[in-house]
C-alpha positions as CSV (number, residue, x, y, z in Angstrom):
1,X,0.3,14.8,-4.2
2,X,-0.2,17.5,-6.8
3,X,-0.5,16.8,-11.3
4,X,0.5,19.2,-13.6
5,X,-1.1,18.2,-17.1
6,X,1.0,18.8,-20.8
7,X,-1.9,18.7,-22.9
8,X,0.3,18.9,-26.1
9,X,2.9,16.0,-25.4
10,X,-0.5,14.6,-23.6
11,X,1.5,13.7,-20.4
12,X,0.4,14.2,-17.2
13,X,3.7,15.2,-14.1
14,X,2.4,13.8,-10.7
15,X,4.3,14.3,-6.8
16,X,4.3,11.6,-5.2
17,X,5.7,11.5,-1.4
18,X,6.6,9.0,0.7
19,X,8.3,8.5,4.3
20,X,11.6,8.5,2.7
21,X,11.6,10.4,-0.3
22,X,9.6,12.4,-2.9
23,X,9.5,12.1,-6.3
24,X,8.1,14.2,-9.4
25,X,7.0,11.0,-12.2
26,X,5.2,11.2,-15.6
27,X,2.7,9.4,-17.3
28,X,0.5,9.2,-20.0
29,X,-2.9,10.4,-20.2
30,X,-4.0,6.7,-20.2
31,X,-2.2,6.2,-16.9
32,X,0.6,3.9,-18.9
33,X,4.4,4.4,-19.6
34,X,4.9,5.5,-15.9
35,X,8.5,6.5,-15.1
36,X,9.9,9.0,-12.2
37,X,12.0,12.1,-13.6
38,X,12.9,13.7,-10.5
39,X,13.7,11.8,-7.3
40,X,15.6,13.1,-4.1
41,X,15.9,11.9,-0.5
42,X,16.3,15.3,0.7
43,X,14.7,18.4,-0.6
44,X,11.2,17.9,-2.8
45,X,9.6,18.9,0.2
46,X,5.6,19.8,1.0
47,X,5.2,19.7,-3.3
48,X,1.5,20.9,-3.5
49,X,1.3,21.7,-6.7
50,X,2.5,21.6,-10.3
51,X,2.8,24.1,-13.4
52,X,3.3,23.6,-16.8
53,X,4.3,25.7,-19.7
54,X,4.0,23.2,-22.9
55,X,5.4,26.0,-25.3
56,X,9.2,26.2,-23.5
57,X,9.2,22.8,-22.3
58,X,9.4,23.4,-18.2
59,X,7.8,22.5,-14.9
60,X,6.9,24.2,-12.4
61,X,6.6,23.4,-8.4
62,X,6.9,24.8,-4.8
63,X,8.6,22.5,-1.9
64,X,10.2,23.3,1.6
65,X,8.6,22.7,4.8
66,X,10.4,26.0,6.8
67,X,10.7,29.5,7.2
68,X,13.9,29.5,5.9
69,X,14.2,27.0,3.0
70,X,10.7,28.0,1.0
71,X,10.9,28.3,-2.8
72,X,9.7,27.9,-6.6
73,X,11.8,25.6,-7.9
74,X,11.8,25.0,-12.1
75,X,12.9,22.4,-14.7
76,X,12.6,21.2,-18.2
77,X,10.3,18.3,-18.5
78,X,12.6,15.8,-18.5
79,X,13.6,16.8,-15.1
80,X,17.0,18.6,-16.3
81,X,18.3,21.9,-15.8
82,X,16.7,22.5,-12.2
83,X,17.0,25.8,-10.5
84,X,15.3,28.2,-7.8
85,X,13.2,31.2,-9.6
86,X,13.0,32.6,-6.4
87,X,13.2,31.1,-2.7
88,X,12.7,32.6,1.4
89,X,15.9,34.2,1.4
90,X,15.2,36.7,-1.3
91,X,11.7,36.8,-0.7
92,X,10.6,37.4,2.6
93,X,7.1,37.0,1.4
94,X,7.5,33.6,0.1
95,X,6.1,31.2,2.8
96,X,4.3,28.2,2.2
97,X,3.5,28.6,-1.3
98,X,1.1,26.6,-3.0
99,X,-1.7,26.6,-5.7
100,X,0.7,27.7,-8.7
101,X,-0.6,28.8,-11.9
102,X,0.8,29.6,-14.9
103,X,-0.4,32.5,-17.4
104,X,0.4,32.3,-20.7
105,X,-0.9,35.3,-22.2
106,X,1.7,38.0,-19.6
107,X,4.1,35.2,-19.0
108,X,3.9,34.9,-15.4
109,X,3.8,32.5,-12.8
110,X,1.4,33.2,-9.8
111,X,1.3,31.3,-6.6
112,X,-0.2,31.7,-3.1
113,X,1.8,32.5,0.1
114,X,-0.7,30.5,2.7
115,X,1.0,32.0,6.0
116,X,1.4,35.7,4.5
117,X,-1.7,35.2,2.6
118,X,-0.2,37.0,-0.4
119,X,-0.3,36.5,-4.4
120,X,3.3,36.9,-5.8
121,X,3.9,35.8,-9.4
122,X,7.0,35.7,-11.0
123,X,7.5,37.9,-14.2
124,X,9.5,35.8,-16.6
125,X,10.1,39.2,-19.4
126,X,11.3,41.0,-16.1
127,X,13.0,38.5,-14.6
128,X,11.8,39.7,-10.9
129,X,8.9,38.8,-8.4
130,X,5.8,40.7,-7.7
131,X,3.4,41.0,-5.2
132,X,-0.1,41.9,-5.5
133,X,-2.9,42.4,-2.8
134,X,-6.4,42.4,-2.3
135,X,-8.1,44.0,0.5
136,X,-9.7,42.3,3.2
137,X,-9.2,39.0,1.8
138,X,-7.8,35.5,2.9
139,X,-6.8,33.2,-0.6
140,X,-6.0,29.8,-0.7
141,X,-6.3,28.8,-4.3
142,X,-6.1,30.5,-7.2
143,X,-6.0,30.8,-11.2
144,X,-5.2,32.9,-13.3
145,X,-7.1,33.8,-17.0
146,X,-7.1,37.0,-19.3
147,X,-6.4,40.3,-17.5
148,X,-8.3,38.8,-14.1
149,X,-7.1,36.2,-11.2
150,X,-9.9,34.4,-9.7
151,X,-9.4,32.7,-6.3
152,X,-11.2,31.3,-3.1
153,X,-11.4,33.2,-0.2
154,X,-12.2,31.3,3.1
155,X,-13.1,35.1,5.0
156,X,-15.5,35.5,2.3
157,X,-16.6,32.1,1.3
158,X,-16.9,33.1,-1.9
159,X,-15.0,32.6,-5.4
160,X,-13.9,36.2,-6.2
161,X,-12.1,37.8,-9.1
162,X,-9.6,41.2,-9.4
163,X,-7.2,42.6,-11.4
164,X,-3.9,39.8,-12.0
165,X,-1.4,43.3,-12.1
166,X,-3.1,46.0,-9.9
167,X,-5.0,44.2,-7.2
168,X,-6.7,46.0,-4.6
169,X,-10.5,46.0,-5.1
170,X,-12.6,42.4,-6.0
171,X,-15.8,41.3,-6.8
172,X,-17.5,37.9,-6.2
173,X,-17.8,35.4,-8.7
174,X,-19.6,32.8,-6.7
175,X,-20.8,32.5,-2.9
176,X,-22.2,30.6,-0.4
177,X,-25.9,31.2,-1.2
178,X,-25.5,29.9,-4.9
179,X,-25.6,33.5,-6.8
180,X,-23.5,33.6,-10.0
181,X,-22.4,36.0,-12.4
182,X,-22.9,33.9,-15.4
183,X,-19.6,33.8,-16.4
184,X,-18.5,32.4,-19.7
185,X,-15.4,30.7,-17.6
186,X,-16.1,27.3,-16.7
187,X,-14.7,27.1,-13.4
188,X,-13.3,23.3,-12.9
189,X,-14.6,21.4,-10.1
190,X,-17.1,23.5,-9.4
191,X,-19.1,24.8,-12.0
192,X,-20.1,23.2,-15.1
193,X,-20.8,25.9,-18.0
194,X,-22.3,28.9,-17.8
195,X,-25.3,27.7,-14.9
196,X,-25.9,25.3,-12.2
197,X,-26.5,26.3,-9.0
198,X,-24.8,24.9,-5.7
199,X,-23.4,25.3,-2.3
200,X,-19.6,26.7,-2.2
201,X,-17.8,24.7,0.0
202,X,-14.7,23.4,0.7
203,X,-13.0,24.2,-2.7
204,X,-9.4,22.6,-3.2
205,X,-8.7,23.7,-6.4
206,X,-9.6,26.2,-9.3
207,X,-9.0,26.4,-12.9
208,X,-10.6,28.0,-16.1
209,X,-11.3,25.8,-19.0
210,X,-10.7,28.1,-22.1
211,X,-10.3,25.2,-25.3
212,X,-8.4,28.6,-27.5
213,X,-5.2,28.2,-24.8
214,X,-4.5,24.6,-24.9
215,X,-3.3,24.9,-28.6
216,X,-0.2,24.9,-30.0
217,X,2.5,22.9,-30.6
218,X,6.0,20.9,-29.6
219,X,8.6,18.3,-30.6
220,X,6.3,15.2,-29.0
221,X,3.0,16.8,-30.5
222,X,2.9,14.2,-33.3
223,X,2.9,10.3,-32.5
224,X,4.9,10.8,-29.3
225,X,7.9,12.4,-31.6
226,X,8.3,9.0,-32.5
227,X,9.2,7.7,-28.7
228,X,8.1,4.0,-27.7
229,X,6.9,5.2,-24.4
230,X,6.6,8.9,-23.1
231,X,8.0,12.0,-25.5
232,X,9.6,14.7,-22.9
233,X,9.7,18.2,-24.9
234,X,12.9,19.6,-23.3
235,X,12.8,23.5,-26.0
236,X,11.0,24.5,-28.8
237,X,12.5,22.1,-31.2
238,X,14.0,19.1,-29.2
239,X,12.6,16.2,-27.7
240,X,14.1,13.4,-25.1
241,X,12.5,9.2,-25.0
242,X,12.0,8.2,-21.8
243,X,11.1,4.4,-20.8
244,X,8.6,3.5,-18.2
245,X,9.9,2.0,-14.9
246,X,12.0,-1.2,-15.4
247,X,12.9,-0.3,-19.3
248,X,15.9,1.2,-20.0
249,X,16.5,2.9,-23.6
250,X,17.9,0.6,-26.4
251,X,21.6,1.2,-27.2
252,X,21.0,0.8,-30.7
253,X,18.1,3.0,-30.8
254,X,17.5,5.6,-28.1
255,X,13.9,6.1,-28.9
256,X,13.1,2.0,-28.3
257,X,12.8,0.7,-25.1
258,X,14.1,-2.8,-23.4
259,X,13.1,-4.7,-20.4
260,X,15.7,-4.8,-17.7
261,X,17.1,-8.2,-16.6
262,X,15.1,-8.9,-13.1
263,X,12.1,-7.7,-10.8
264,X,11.2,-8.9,-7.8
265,X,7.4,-7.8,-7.8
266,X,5.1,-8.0,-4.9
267,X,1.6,-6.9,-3.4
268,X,0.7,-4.9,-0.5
269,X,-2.6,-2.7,0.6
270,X,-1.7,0.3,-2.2
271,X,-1.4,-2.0,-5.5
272,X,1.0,-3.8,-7.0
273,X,5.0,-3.2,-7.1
274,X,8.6,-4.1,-8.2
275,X,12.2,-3.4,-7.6
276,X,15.3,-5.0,-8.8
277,X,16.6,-8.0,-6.5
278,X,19.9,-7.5,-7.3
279,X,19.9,-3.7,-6.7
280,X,21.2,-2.3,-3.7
281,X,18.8,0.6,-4.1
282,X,15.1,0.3,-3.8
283,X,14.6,2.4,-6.6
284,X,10.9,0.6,-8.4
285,X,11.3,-1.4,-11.6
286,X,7.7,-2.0,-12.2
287,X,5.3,0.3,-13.3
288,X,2.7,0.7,-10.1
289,X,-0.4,-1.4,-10.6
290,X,-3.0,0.8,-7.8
291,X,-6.7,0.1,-7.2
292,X,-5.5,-3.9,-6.8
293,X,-6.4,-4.0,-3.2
294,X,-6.3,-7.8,-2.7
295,X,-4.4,-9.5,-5.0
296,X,-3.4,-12.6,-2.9
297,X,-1.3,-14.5,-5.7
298,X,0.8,-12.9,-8.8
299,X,2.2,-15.0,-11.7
300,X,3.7,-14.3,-15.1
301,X,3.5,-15.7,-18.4
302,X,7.0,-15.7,-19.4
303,X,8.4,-14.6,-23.3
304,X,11.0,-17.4,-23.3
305,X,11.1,-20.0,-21.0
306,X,14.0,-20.5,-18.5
307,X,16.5,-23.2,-18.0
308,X,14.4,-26.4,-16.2
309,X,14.2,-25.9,-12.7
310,X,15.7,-28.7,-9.7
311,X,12.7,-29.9,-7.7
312,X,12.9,-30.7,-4.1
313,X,10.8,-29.9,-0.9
314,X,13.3,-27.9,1.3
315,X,12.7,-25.6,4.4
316,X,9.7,-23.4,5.8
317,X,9.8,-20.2,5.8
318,X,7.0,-17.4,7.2
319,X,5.5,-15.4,4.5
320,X,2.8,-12.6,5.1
321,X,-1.1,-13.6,4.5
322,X,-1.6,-11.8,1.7
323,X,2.1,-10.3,0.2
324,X,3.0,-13.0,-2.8
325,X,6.4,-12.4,-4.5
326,X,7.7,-14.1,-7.5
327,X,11.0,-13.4,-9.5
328,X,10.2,-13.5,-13.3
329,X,12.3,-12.9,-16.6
330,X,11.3,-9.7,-18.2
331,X,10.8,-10.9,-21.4
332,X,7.8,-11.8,-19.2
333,X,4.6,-10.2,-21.7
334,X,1.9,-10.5,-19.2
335,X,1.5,-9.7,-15.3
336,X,-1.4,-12.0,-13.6
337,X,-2.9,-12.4,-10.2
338,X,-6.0,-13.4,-8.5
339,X,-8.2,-11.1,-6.9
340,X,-10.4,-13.2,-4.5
341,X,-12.0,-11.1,-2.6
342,X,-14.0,-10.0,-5.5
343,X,-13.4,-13.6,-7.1
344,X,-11.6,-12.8,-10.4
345,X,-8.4,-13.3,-12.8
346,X,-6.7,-10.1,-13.9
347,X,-3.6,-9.3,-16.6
348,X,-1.5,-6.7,-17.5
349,X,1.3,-5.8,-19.6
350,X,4.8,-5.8,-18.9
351,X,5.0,-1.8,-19.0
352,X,1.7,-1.2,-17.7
353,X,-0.8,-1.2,-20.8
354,X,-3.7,-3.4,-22.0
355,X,-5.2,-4.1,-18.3
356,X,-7.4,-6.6,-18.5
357,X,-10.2,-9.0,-16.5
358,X,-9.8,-12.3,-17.5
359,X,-11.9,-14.5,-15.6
360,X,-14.8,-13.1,-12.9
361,X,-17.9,-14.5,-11.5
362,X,-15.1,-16.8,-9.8
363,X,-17.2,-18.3,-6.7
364,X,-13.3,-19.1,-5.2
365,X,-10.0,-18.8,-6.4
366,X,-6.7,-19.1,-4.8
367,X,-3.3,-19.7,-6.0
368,X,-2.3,-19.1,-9.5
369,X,0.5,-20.7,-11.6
370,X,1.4,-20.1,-15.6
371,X,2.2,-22.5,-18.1
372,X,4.0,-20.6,-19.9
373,X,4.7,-23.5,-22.5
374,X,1.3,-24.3,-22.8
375,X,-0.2,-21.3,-22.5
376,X,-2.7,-22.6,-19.9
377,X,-3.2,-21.0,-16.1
378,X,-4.3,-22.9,-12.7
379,X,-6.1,-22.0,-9.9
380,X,-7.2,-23.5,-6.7
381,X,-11.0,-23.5,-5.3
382,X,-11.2,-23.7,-1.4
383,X,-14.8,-23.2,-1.5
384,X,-15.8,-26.2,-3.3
385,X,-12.4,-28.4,-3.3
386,X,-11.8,-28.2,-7.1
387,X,-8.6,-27.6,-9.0
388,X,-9.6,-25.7,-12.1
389,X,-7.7,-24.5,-15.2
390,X,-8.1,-22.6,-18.4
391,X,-6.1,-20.8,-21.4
392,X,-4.7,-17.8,-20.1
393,X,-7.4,-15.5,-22.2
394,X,-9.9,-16.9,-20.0
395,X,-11.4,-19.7,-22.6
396,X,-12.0,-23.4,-21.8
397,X,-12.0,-23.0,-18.3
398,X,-12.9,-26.4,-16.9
399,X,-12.6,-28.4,-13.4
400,X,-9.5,-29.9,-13.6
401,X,-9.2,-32.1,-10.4
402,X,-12.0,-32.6,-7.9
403,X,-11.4,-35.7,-6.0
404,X,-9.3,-36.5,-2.5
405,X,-9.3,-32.6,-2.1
406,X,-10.7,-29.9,0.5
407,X,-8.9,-26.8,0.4
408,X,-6.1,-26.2,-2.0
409,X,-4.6,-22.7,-1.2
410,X,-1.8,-22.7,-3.4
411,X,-0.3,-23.7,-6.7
412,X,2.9,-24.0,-8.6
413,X,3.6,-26.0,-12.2
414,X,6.7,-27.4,-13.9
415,X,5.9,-27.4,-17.9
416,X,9.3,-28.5,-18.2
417,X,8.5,-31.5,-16.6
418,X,5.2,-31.4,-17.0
419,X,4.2,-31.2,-13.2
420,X,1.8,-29.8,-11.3
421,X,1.6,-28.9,-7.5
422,X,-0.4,-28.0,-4.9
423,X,-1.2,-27.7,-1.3
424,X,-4.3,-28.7,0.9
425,X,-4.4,-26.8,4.0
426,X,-7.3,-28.9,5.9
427,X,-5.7,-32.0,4.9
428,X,-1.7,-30.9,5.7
429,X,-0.3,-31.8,2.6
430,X,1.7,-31.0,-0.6
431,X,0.6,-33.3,-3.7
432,X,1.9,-33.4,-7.0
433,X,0.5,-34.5,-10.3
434,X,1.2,-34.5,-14.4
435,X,-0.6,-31.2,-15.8
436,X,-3.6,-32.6,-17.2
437,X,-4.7,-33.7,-13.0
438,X,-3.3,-37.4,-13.5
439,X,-1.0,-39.3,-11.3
440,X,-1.0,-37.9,-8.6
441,X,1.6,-38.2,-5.6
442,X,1.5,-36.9,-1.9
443,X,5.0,-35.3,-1.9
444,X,4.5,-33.9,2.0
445,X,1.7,-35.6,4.4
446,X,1.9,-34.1,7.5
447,X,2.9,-30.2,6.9
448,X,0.4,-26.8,7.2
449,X,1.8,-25.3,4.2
450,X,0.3,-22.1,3.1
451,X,2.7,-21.0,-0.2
452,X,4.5,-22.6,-3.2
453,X,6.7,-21.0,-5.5
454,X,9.1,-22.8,-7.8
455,X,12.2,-21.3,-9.6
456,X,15.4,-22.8,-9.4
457,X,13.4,-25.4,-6.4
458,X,10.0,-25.3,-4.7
459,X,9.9,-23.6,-1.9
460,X,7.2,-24.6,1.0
461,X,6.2,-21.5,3.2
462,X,4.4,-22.2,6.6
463,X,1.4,-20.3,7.9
């Protein structure tokens, strides 16, 4: 994983890896309006860091994973326009490279060879690549600022500086036994302003803070040039709208954004995800919810309504503990699930904005269904054997049903119809009753289900 920041567009470019594929994706500074603008099964390989030059709109990146197919690759920020500055075949030098920095003031791009252990930076007035060298001297990051390039030095322990052009000889910035230079450089990561004492160890990054070079300006400098989502500068003077993941730009206005048709979201150990059911790709069409570690049940509270649904008890079918999927219209405005391990309600927006906590404090929750007529939410309570309810803010939450029932594990409502359904897992059953907890009917008396979902039918899942 490696970020590069734009701190004029105020975007942030983040590499992401998987098993399958690797992708370059943008996001606000917020963490919202996520959406990938570079993906590839092949190539994108070993990206360990990111560049980026605000002023001419590009990105910046190293990737391969041999000898042979090592490079700095480049692109405009809307992923456009790629191309090799320079790759293993032209430069023997060039292996492994990593910890890319960009310097504004000589135009250059410096990076560190990790198996040569050489700086190279690429001269963009000369349009050629140049090595320099310290002596006696083993880097592994590095940054670049005024006429000097600092970088960590794991034969030295130390945080050294030297000439960015010349090379050769170097003098230490920081070491092991806390000595410092009282630099005027405020050393990210490690040092806070001009003091503070501490052990050097284990540095993974550098950068200098200097506020006089992140001015300046660019097409998305002002409100997002006018883009719903994220503003991509791709020059000087144009600008590109790009919609986070499952938004696609409006025809009738390419700087608005529209909800696709479908998602089929889901939950695993990482967060929350999506991708289009009726996709043959599994490219994601929800922006990723992380740091939601447990969220057992999802619902939605849908925009408009759908047709009424056909009830009927049909089938069992084996669904994972804790993965819950649902399909939901994307006029959908809100994204809900339970958390229960830390016993609370949780929202979201449709594109990944205005995350909330709803209800906590929760001493059990399981199962959650919208009414999205009503506006109301409900949630079973194994702990105590209650059936509770409340407006999907959170307000007038009350015990909705507590008689006849031990465990409910999961829910499911019909405001069409005005129905409301659950399951009791010590007592083997599915019961049914109007939405305000009345008349209630056993529907299924003698069956463990553990899951109820209804969209076009309700659909019993057996643990």
């Amino acid at each position: 994983m490696a970020i590069g920041v734009d701190w004029i567009s105020n975007v942030i470019f983040i590499a992401l890896q998987t098993s399958s594929k690797t992708s370059i994706s943008v996001t606000d500074l917020d963490g919202e309006y996520f959406c990938t603008i570079i993906q590839q099964e092949k190539g994108l390989k070993n990206i360990n860091s990111i560049a980026v030059n605000p002023y001419t709109a590009q990105l910046f990146w190293p990737e391969g994973t041999g000898p042979s197919n090592f490079s700095i690759q480049t692109a405009l920020m809307d992923g456009t326009k790629q191309k090799a500055l320079t790759t293993s075949r032209d430069n023997h030098l060039l292996e492994n490279p990593a910890s890319l920095s960009y310097d504004f003031k000589s135009d250059r791009l410096y990076w560190i060879n990790f198996n040569t252990e050489r700086i190279q930076y690429y001269d963009f007035r000369l349009s050629a690549v140049k090595t320099i060298t310290f002596t006696d001297v083993k880097p592994h990051v590095i940054t670049v600022y005024e006429n000097y390039i600092f970088f960590a030095s794991e034969k030295q322990d130390a945080i050294l500086k030297g000439d960015k052009t010349l090379g050769g000889k170097w003098e230490i910035v920081r070491n092991n036994t806390g000595l410092f230079f009282n630099l005027k450089y405020w050393l990210a990561i490690i040092i806070k302003y001009n003091s503070w004492f501490f052990i050097l160890e284990n540095i993974f990054s550098i950068r200098v803070y200097d506020p006089e070079e992140q001015k300046g300006t660019n097409p998305c400098a002002t409100n997002k040039g006018g883009c719903m989502h994220i503003c991509l500068p791709i020059s000087a003077s144009k600008r590109v709208c790009k919609c986070a993941l499952g938004y696609v730009s409006d025809e009738a206005d390419i700087t608005r954004c529209r909800s696709i048709d479908t998602v089929l979201i889901y939950s695993d150990s990482s967060g929350m995800k999506g991708v289009n059911p009726n996709s043959e790709t599994d490219d994601e069409s929800l922006v990723p919810i992380p740091l939601v570690s447990y969220a057992t049940d999802i619902d939605v509270h849908e925009g408009n309504p759908p047709r009424p649904p056909e009830i009927f008890v049909d089938g069992f079918i084996l669904l994972f503990k804790f993965l819950v999927t649902h399909f939901y219209s994307l006029a959908t405005q809100h994204l809900y699930w339970v958390d229960n391990e830390k016993g609370k309600i949780c929202r979201i927006k449709r594109d990944g904005t205005g995350k909330e906590t709803v209800l906590n404090d929760l001493e059990g929750v399981n199962g959650l269904a919208i009414d999205w007529i009503a506006g109301n939410m409900y949630w079973g309570n194994p702990k105590d054997g209650f059936i509770e309810v409340s407006h999907l803010n959170g307000s007038s939450h009350y015990v909705l049903i507590t008689e006849d029932v031990e465990k409910p594990m999961s829910i499911a409502v019909d405001p069409i119809r005005g129905f409301l359904f659950w399951t009791d897992v010590q007592k083997n059953r599915i019961e049914r009753s109007t939405l305000d907890g009345a008349n209630r009917k056993q529907l299924v008396t003698n069956g463990r289900a553990a899951d109820l979902a209804i969209d076009v039918q309700v659909m019993l899942t057996d643990s």
